[in-house]
N, C-alpha and C positions, 0 to 999 in steps of 0.2 A: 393191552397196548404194548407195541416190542417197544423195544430201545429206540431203534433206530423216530418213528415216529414221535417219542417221548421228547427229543434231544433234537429232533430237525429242524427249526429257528433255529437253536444254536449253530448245528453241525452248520447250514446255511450263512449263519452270518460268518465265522469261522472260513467258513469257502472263498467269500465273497473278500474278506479282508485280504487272507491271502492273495488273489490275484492282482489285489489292487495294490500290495505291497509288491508282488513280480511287476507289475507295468511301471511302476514308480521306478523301480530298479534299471529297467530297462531302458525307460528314457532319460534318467540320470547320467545310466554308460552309455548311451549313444551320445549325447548334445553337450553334458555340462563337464565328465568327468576329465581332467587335465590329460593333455596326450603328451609322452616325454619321448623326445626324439633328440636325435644328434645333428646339429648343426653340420651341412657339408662343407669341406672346408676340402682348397686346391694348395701345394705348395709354392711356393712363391715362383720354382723354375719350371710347373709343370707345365705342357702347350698341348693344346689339345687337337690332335690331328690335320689332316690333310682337306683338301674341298672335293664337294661334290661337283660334277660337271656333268650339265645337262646338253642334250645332243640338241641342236639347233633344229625349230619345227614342230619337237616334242616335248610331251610333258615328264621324262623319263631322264632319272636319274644315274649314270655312270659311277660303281663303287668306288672309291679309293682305294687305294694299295697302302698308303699310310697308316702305321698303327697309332693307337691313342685316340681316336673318333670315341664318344660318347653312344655316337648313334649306330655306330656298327654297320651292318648290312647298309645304310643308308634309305632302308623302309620308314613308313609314317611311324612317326614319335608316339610313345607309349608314356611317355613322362616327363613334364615341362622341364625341371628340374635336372632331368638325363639328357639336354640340349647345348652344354659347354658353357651352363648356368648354374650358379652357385646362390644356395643358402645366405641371406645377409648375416646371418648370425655366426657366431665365435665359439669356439671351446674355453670353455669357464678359464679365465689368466691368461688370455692372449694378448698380449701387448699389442697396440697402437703403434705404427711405423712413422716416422717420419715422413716417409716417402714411400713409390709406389713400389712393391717388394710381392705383390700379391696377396698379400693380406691387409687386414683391418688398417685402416691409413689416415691420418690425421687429414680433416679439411679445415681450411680457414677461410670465415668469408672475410671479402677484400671490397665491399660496399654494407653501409648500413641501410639503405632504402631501398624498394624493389626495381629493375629495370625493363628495360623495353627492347627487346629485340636487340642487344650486345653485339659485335661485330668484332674480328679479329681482321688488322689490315695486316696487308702484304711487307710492309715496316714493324712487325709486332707490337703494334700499339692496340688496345684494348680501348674500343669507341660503344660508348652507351646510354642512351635515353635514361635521365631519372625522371619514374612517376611524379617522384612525390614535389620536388620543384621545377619539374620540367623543361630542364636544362639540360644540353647533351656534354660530354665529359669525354677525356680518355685518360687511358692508365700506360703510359711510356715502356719504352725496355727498362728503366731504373728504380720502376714503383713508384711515380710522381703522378699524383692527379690534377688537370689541366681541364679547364673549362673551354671549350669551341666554339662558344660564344657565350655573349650577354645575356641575349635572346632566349626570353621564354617560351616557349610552346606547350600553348595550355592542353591537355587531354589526349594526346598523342593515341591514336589507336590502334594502328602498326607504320613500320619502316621497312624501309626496303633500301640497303649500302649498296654505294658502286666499290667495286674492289679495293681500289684507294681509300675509303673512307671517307673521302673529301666532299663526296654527295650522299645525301639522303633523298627520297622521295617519303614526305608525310602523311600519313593519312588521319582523318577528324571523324569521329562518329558521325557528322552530318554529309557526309559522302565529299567531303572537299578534300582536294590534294596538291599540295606544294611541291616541289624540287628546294631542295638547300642547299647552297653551294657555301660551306665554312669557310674556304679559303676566300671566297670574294664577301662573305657577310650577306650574298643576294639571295632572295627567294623569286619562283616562278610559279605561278600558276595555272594547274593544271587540269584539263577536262575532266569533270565529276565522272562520265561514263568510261573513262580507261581505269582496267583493273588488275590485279597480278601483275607488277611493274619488276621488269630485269636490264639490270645495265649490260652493257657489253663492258667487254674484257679491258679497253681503254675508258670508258665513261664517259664516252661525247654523244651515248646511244643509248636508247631503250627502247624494250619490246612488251608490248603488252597487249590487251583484248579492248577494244573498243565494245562495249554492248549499250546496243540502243535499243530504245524502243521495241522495234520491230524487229522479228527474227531477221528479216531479209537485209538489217543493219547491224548486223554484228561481225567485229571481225576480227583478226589477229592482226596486228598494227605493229612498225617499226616509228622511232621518230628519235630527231633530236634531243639531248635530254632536256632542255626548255620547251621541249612540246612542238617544237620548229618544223616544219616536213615531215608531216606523218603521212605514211605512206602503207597500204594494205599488203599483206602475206598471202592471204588466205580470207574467203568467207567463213564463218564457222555457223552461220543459223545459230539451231536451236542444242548445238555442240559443244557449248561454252566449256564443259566442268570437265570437258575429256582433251581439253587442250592444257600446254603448261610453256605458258614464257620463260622460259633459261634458259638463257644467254650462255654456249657452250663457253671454256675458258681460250681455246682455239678459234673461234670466230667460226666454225665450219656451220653453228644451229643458233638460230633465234630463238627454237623454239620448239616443241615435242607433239604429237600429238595423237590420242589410242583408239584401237577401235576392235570391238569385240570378237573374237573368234567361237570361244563357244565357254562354258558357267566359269571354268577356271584357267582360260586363257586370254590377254589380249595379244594386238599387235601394235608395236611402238612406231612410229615414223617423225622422222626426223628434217625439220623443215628449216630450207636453207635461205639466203640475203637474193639467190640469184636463182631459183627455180631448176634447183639443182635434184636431180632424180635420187636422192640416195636410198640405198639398203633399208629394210626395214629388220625390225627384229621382234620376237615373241618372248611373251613375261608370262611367267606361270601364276594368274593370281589378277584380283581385280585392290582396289586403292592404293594405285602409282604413286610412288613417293620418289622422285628422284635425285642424283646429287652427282655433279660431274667431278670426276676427277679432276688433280689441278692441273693436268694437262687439255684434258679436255678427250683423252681416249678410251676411256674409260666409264661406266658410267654407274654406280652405285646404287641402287633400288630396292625398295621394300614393296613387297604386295602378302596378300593373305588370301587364302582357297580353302576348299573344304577341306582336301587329303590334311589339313594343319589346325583344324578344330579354330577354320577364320582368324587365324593369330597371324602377326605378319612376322614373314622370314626375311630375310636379307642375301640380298644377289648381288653379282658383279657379272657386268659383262663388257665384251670392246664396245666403243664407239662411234671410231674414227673412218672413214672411207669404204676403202675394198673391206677392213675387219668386221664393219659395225655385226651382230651377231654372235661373234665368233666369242669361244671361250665364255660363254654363259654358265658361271658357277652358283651354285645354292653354295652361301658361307657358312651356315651352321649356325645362326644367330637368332633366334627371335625378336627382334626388335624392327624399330624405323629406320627406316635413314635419315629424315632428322632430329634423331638423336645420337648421328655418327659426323666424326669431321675426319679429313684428310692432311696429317702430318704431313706426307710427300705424297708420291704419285702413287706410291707401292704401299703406303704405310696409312692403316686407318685406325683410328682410336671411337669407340661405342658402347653407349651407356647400353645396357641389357638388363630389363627388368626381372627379377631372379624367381617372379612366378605370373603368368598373365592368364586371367581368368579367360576361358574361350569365348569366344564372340569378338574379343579387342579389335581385331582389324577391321570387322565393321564397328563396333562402338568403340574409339578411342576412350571416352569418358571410361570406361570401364576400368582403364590400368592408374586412373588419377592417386587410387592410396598406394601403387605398388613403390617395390623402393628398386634402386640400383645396382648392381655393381658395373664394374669398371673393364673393358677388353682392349686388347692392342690386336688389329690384325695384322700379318704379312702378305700382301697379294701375292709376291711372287714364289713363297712355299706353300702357303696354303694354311702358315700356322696361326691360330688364334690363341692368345693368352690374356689367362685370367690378373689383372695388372694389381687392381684395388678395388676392395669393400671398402667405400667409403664409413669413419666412425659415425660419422650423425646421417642416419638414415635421408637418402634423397630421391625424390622422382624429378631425374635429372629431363630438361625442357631442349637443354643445348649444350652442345661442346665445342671448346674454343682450343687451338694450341698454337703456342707461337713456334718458329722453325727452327727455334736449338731444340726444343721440345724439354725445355727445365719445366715449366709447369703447364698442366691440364684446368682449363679454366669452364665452370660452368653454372649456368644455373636453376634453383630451383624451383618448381614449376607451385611447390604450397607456399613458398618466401616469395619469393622473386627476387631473390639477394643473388650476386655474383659471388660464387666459391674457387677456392682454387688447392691443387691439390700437387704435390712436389713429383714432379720426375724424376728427379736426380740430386 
């Protein structure tokens, strides 16, 4: 009998240990073993490049001649990370700033119970629904908290501010919906079937979608805001989720409305008080998310397409008259637009999630654990800057800024507490 036969259970079991010691190894350093990486981190004065501008019609992007782009060529992104998006994390000792400096930045919340759809008026006062005694509140230019009324309103499910602040429209999980008017103490009630409610620019208006029943009853509606003369825009059928009531800041749009061109384009159209034929415009990307500049020429957008592994980007284009179309820029931002606000007409501030799993633009739920940091853009250079990593990790929901732009207010979407973070 040779060796080899003598010693084969052994030699075998021997064999069999070994490779089971290799796969153990294996999948140790693939899944469990610690990865050590270096936080990215931006200087506090860096700005990151110039905007892309796409040619009106198409899906094609025009380079920039500005240096400092992250994305270079302006070709599809190869790395979330490589998009004018920063790492929350810090180099071991980095101090905590006061203020917003571009790095790590002190937040302080300025509510201790969660809210409800927060509003920043045109008077910088800070108006907000508390869940938890459901009472609505505002926070003055001076830091003083002031009750808006007595009046409780139990289980508030969303609001909807008129510019002033002076109106809200309530809505109840059982489909009921009020008007408040604080300054009269009055409430009005309103048709269970109106939904997506937008004030106009003074707030003696709103526009919103009638849906009844019957497709052949549904429609885009202006009215009163006591619900007074309501009066038809448009039929919309069976179109409801592709139409959007907002109310431009200009008075020129009641109201938006898309329709597909082909997997990664639509077309915008912009629908007027007086059957007014305007311009239409094309978005690169399907789940419109829009936000008027404060002028109202301007129009801010998030959509998400394949070429972007279904993440939403962020656009700017005109939107006023003879321009609507014109100067359609990709910002360079992966985020929504509501989760950006407009300091001025020219100047936007935007939470950017600092990594978003592909698919988010169709599944929002998807970016719920991501965290934030913090951007200032410039419309009219084109420069986006990295402002603040907030210190305590947020998946910011909304951003608020009063018009000195001292502090950046907003909140978090695991708390629902109000934060506020120093500008200056």
């Amino acid at each position: 009998m040779g060796f080899f036969s003598k010693y084969k259970k052994v030699l075998f079991a021997l064999a069999f240990l070994l490779v089971v010691a290799l796969i153990t190894y294996f999948i140790w350093n693939l899944f469990f073993q610690p990865q050590i990486t270096t936080p990215l981190t931006e200087s506090p004065n860096s700005n990151i490049g110039g905007l892309n501008t796409a040619n009106e019609g198409d899906g094609n992007f025009s380079t920039s001649t500005s240096t400092g782009r992250l994305d270079g060529s302006g070709d599809k992104q190869t790395n979330q990370n490589n998009n004018g998006q920063t790492n929350t994390g810090a180099p071991n000792g980095q101090e905590v700033s006061d203020r917003a400096l571009g790095g790590i930045t002190k937040v302080t919340a300025i509510t201790s119970d969660p809210v409800l759809n927060p509003t920043m008026t045109k008077t910088n006062e800070l108006r907000y629904y508390n869940q938890n005694d459901g009472k609505f509140y505002k926070i003055n230019a001076n830091g003083d908290l002031i009750a808006l009324s007595d009046k409780i309103f139990h289980q508030v499910s969303n609001i909807t501010w008129s510019a002033n602040g002076n109106q809200a429209i309530l809505e109840y999980p059982d489909g009921s919906k009020i008007n408040y008017n604080f300054d009269t103490q009055k409430q009005i009630t309103l048709p269970k079937h109106w939904e997506d409610f937008s004030f106009s620019p003074s707030g003696d208006q709103i526009s919103a979608k009638s849906i009844g029943n019957d497709i052949e009853n549904r429609y885009l509606i202006t009215a009163n805001a006591d619900g007074t003369k309501a009066s038809s825009l448009s039929a919309i059928g069976e179109n409801a989720d592709d139409v959007y009531p907002i109310w431009s800041p200009n008075n020129q749009a009641a109201a938006m409305y898309t329709r597909g061109v082909d997997f990664n384009r639509q077309e915008v159209f912009f629908v007027g008080l007086n059957n007014e034929n305007f311009k239409s415009t094309i978005i690169n990307g399907r789940g419109f998310e829009p936000q008027w500049s404060d002028e109202g020429d301007r129009l801010l957008y998030s959509v998400y397409n394949s070429d972007n592994n279904m993440n939403p980007s962020l656009w700017i284009v005109d939107s006023q008259g003879n321009n609507i179309g014109q100067n359609r820029t990709n910002l360079g931002l992966n985020t929504w637009a509501s989760k950006c606000t407009f300091a001025t007409n020219t100047e936007v501030y935007c939470a950017v999630p600092n990594n978003l799993p592909e698919g988010s633009g169709l599944f929002p739920e998807l970016a719920d654990k991501t965290t934030d940091n913090l951007y200032k853009i410039d419309l009219n250079t084109g420069i986006k800057k990295l402002i603040a990593v907030p210190a305590s990790a947020s998946n910011i929901s909304s951003l608020m800024v009063g018009s000195g732009q001292e502090q950046l207010y907003f909140t978090d979407k695991t708390t629902g507490k109000i934060y506020k973070i120093n500008l200056k």
